[in-house]
N, C-alpha and C positions, 0 to 999 in steps of 0.2 A: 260387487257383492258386499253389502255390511252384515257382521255378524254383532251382535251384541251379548256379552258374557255376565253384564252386572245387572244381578234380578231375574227376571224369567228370561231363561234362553230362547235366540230368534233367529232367524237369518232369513235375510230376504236380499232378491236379484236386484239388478240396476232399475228395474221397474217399478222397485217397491212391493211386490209379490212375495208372501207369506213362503218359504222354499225349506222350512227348519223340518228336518225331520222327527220323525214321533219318538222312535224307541232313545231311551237313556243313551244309551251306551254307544249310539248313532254319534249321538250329540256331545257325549265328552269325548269322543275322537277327534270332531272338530276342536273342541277349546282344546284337547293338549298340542293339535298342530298350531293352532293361536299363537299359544304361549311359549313356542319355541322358534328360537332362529331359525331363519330362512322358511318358517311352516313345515319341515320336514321333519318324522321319526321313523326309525326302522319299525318293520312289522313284530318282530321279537321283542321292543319294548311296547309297545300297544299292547303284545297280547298280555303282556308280565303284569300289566296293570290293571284290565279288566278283564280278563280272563285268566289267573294265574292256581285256579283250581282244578286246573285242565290241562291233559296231556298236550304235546305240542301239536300233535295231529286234531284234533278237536278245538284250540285253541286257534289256529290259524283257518280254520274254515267256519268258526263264528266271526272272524275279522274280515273275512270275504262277504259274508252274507252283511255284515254293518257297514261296508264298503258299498256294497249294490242298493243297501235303504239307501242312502246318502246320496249316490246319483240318480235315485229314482227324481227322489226330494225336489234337488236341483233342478233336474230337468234339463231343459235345453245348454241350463248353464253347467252340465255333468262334467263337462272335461276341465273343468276350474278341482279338480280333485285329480292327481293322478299317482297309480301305484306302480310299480313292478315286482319281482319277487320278492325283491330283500326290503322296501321302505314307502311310505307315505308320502305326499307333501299337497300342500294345499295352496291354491296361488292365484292372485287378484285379487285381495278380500282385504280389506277395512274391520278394523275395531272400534267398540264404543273406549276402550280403554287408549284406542289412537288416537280416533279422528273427533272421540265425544265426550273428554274428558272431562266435558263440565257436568255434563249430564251422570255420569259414573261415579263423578265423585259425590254431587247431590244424593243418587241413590246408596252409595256406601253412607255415607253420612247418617241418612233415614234410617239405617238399621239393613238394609239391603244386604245382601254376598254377591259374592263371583259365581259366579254357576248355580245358582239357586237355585232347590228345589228337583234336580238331579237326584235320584234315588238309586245307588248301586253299590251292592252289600260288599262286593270284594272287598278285602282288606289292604290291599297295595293299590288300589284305586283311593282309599277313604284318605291314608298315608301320604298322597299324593294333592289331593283336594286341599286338604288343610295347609298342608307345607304353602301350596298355591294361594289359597285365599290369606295365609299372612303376608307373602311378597305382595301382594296387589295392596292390602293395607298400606304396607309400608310407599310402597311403589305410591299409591294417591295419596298418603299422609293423614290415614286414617287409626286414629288412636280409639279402638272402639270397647265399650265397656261389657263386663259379664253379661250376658242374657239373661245371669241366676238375679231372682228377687228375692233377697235372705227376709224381706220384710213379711213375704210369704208365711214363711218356717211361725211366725210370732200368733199367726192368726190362730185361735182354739178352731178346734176339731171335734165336733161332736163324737162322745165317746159310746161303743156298742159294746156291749159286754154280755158274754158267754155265762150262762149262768145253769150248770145242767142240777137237773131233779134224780129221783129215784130211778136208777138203771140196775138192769141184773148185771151178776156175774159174766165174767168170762167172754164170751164173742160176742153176747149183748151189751156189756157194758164199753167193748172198743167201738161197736159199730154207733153206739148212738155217741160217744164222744167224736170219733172222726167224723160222724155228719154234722155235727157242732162247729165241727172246723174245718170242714170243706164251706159252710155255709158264713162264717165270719171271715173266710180270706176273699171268698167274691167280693160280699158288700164293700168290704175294702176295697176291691179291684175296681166298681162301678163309683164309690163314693168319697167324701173328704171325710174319716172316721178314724179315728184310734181306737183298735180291738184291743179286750182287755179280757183273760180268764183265758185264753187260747192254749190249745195242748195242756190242759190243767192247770195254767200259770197260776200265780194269785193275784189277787181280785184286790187294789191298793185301795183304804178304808177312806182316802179323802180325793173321791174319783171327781171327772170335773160333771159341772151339773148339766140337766135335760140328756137328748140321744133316745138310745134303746136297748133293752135288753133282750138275749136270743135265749127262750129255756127248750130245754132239750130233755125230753123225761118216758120213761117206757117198761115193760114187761113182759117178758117171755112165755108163750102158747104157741102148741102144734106145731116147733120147731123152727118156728120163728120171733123176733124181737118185734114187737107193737110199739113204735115211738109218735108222741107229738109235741111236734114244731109249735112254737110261739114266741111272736115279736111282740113286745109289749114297748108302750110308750112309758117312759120311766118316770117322768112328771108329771104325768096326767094317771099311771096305772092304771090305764086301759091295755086291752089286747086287741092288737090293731090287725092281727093277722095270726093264720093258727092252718096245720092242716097235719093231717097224719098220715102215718107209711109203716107197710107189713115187710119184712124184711125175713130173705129166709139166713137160718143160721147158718148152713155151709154153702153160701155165695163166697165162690172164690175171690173173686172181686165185686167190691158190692159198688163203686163206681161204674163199673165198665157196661152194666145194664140195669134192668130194673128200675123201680121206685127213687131210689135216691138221689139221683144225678137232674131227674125233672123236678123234685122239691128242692134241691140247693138250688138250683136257678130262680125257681120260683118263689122262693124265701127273699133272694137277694133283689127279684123283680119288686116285687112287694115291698122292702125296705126302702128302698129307691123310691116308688111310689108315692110311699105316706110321708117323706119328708115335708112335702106342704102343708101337711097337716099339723106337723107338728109347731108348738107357740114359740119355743127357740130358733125354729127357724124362718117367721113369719119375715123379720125385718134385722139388719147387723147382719155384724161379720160370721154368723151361725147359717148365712142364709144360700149359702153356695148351691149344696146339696136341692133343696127345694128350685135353685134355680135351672141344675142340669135334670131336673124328672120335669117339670116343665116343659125344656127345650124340646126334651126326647117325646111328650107327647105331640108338642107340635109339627114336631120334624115329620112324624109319621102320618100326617093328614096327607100331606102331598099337593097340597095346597099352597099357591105362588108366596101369598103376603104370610100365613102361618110360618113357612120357611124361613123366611125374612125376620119372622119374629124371634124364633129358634136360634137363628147365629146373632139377636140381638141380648136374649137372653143368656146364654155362654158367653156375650165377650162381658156382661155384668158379673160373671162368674168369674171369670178368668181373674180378676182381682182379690175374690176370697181365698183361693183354691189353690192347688200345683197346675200347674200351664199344662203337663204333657197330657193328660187327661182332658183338657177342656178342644187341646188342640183335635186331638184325635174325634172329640164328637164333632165339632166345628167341620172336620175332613167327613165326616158323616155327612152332614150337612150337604156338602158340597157336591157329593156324591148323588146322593138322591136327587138335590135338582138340576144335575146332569142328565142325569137315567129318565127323571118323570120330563125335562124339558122346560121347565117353568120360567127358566132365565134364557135369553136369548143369548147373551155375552159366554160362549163355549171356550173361547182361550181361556178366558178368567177365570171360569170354573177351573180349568186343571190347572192354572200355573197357581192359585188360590190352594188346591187341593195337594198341589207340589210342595207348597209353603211351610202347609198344616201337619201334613205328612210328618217330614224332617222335621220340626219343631217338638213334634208328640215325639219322634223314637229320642231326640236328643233331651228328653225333661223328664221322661216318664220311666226312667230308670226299671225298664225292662217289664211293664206292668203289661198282664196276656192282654186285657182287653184293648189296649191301646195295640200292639200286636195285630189283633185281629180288624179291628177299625182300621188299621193305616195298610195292610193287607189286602183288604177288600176295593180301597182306593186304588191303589200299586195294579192291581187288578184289570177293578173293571174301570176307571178314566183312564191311569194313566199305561195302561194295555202292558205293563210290565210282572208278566208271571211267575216270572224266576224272583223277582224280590218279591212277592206275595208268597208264593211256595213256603222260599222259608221264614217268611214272619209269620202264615198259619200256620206250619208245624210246630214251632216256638211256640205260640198260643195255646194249641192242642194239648201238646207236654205236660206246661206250666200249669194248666185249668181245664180240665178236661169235663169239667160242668160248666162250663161256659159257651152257651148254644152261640156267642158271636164268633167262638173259636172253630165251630165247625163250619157254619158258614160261608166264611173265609177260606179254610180249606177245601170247598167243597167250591167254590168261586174261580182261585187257585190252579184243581183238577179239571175243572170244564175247560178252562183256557191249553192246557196242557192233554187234551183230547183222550183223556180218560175219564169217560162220560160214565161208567159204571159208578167206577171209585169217587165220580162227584155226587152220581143220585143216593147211594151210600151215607156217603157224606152231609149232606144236606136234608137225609130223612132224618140220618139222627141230631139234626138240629132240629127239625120239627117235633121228633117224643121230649127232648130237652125243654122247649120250650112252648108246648102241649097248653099249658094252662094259664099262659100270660098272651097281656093283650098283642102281642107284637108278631105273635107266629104265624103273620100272612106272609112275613121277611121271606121265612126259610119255607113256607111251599113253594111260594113263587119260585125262590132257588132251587125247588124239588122241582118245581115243574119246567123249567130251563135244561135242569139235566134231562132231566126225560124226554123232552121236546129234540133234546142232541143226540142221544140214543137212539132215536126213530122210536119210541114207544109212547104215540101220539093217546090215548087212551089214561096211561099214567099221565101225561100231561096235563092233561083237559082235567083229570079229576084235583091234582097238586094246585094248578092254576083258578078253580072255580071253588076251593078253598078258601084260596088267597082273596077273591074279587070278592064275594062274599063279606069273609071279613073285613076288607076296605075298600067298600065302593068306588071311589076314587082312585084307587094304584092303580095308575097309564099303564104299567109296564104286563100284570097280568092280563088287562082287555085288549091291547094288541097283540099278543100270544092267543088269546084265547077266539078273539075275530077271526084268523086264519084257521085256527085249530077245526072252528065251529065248521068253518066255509069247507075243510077238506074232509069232513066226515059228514057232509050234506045235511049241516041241522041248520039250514036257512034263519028259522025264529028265533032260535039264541044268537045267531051270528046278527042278524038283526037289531034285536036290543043291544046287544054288547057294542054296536057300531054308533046308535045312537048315544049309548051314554060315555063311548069314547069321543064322538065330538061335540060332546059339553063339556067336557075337562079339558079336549084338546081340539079347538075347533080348526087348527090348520091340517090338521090329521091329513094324509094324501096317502098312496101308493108311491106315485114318484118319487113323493120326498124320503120313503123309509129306503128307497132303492139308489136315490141320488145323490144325496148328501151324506157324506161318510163319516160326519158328526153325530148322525141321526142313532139313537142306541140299539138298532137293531140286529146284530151281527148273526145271532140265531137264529134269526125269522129270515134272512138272508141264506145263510147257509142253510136251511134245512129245503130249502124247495120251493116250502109252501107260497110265495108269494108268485110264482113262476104257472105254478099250477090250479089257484083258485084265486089270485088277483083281480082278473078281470072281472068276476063276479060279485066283486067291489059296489059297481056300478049300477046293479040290478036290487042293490041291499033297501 
């Protein structure tokens, strides 16, 4: 059996059979038995390093169940793993860092790691990795340089500046300043921008030139504050976007419902937008921004070669910009043509999306949307709930107008089989993001939870939202085929099947039941394929 440790993790039997297990934490079991004499450790230090947030009783029977992935994995070759009560050890197995050294050191050399693309939040595991991936530098002779581009830092930053009008007194005048500044820390959060006037800062007289300005201006009636939003283009003094919101004045919290939380999203949607529009950002190093609201339209066609265009337009970004952001859309990316199927190569996707991942959390110095994007991933490719968990919580926290932070957690929860706390969750990423073009995301994600809750009704309406607004998303017409077929509306089930295989014309039954690549894990578990499949055939 070869295991290979440098780059994406693998292990395959003497046949050359694919035999690596899925989950993380399966798989650094293997590399810590790798990298110790004889391949043995005690069970007490396993658990101390990947599970060291857990009692010992909890801790030694998630090592049990990471023991039983692992000779699932295996398979015939299961007893090349053997435990008892007190320790591990792992025996007959090959290294690329033994037996492939040329190859190991090529991919260190390239920019590669040890264990790459492993995602586990423990902190006596992270502790561990690192220690590890310097001894293997040293160990192949690999003198490897920062990852940081300081030439980055040099590049201008198109500046948005906060610039508020006439507000009333008193709770009128906090509430439209804090939407001022809930709505300049997104755009930051989505964009390459240096915010200027924030929390009343001042406003420096030799600001750099083009960007945008956010005015924020309003008036008190009937017990509420009247405010309107407007983005204007600074070099051209046009107003590129504008909307207004009624506000009551004793809203306890005026984030936590209401009006304000779907205009800061939809301010920062809107900013993001019209970057293309803008003349500093046509062409030079001003053009970052324009090139990630670009990406993001294309990405959401769902379209194979658009796709393709998408991660070619962010790696042109990835040059203007900070990386951890680019990385995270890029994990976007990779996601969607997972889920929609467009790419046939499914390792690449996740070990690509493993890459993105860990790159975004290590550059993006703790940014929600990045959070939420590498969350979503963590998710749903690389079926790890527990590190999604809490990078959507994180997200939630930090920006809680941020409809990709609900999503995420709402992603998160389905996996964690609290189907309530997800349709919750993911509805209110659809009022968040109510008025932007993108909120087929989080029905569809409404309509998954609901499909998992057995409230097939919610489904169909969440899902015939989503399909609606984008013809194209594989993933609502396959939800919505079965939905149609188990509430006997033949005619929609019908169409919905026909313009599923034009986007997808390998489309089958078997394949959604026999290939555990296939993204269907809901439509598996809920029945439906069991019970109105065969009716497939008569469509």
């Amino acid at each position: 059996m070869f295991i290979r440790l440098v780059g994406v993790f693998e292990v395959r039997n003497d046949a050359g059979q694919d035999c690596t297990p899925r989950g993380a934490k399966a798989r650094a079991i293997l590399a810590m038995l790798c990298r110790t004499p004889g391949r043995l450790r005690p069970r007490r230090w396993l658990e101390a390093r990947l599970w060291s947030d857990r009692d010992t009783e909890r801790a030694a029977g998630s090592l049990r169940q990471a023991l039983m992935e692992i000779r699932k994995a295996f398979g015939d070759d299961a007893g090349r793993l053997f435990s008892d009560r007190d320790s591990v050890q792992l025996g007959d197995v090959a290294t690329d860092l033994e037996q492939d050294t040329d190859t190991a050191t090529q991919a260190l050399s390239s920019g590669h790691e040890f264990l790459e693309g492993i995602d586990i939040t423990d902190h006596a595991f992270t502790i561990w990795l690192q220690e590890e991936r310097n001894r293997v530098d040293e160990q192949m002779g690999i003198a490897r340089l920062s990852e940081a581009r300081p030439s980055r830092a040099a590049i201008p930053r198109l500046p948005l500046v906060i610039r508020l009008g006439k507000l009333p007194d008193g709770q009128g005048n906090y509430i439209g300043k804090a939407l001022a500044d809930a709505i300049g820390r997104l755009v930051a959060e989505f964009a390459h921008v240096d915010l200027f006037g924030a929390s009343g800062s001042p406003i420096p007289k030799d600001l750099p030139p083009g960007g945008m300005s956010l005015h924020v201006e309003g008036t008190e009636g009937q017990d509420q504050v009247h405010l309107l939003v407007s983005l204007i283009s600074t070099a051209g003094r046009k107003t590129i976007w504008n909307q207004r919101a009624a506000v009551p004045l004793r809203e306890a919290d005026i984030f936590a419902k209401g009006e304000l939380p779907p205009l800061v999203f939809q301010a920062a949607d809107a900013a993001l937008a019209h970057f293309p529009l803008l003349r500093e950002c046509a062409d030079g190093p001003m053009r970052a921004n324009a090139l990630i609201a670009e990406a993001l339209t294309e990405m959401f066609s769902y379209d194979s070669a658009r796709l393709r265009l998408a991660d070619r337009l962010l790696i042109e970004a990835d040059d203007l910009a900070e990386p951890g952001r680019i990385y995270a859309w890029r994990c976007l990316v990779r996601q969607i043509m997972y889920v929609e199927r467009t790419e046939t190569d499914f390792r690449t996707l996740v070990a690509e999306a493993d890459e993105f991942s860990r790159k975004a959390l290590e550059m993006s110095n703790a940014n929600p949307l990045v959070l939420a994007l590498v969350s979503q991933a963590r998710v749903m490719v690389d079926e790890n709930p527990e590190a999604g968990t809490i990078l959507a919580r994180d997200a939630v926290l930090l920006s809680p107008c941020n409809a990709f932070a609900h999503w995420a957690r709402a992603a998160a929860l389905i996996r964690n089989d609290d189907n309530a706390g997800a349709l919750a969750a993911a509805r209110r990423g659809v009022e968040i993001a109510a008025r932007t073009a993108h909120v087929h995301w989080w029905e569809a994600l409404s309509g998954l939870a609901a499909l998992r809750g057995g409230d097939h009704a919610a489904a169909i309406a969440h899902y015939e939202a989503a399909h609606y607004r984008a013809p194209s998303f594989r993933a609502a017409m396959r939800h919505l085929l079965f939905l149609y077929l188990a509430v006997d509306d033949r005619v929609r089930a019908s169409r919905i099947y026909r313009g599923l295989l034009r986007v997808e014309p390998d489309f089958s039954l078997d394949r959604i039941r026999n290939e555990p690549d296939y993204p269907a894990v809901t439509l598996r578990r809920s029945g439906l394929m069991d019970r109105v499949g065969l009716e497939l055939a008569d469509l």
